[in-house]
N, C-alpha and C positions, 0 to 999 in steps of 0.2 A: 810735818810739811810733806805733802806730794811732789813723787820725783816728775819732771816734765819733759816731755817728748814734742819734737815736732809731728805734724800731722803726717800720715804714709802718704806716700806718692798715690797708692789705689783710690784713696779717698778726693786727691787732689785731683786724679781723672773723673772721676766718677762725678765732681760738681761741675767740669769743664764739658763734661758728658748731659748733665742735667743743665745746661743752658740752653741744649740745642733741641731742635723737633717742636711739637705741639706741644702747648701749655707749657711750652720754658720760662717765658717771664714769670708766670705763676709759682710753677715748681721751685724754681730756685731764687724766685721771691721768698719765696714760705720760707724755705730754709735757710737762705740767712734773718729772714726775720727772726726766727725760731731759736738759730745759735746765737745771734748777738743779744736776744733777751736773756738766753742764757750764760754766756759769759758775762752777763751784766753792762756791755758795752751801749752806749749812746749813740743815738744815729749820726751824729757828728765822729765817730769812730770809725767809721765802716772801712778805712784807709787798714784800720788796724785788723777788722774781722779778715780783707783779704792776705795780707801780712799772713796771717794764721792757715787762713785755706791751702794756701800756697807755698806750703811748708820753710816760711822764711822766717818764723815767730814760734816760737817754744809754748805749750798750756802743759796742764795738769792732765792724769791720763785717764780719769775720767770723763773728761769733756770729750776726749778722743771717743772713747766709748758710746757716750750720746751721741755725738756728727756720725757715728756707723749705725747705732739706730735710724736718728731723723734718715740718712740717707738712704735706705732702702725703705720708710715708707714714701720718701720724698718721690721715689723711681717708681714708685709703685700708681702713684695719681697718673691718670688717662687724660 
């Protein structure tokens, strides 16, 4: 079993960072689209993907891993 961590605060800035400017709804569309297919979550969850963004919900720290990729190619789109 993976030990589980809430997500960092840098990470929780950094998607409150990606909602704002050009192509926000976009950007930070994509990535929660992107983490809640991958934590396997249902669009009827989304209450739960933010729980998790927002460091109030515990994952595995892997997935941590992934949300730090997606999110610097997420920053990366123009």
């Amino acid at each position: 079993m993976e030990e589980k961590e809430f997500v960092p605060a840098i990470l929780t800035a950094q998607w409150k960072m990606l909602q704002r400017g050009r192509n926000a709804k976009f950007r930070s569309g994509r990535f929660r689209d992107s983490m809640m297919k991958h934590l396997a979550l249902k669009e009827s969850q989304v209450n739960t993907f933010y729980a998790i963004i927002n460091g109030k919900k515990a994952i595995e720290t892997g997935y941590i891993k992934y949300a730090k990729d997606l999110m610097k190619h997420c920053l990366l789109i123009r």
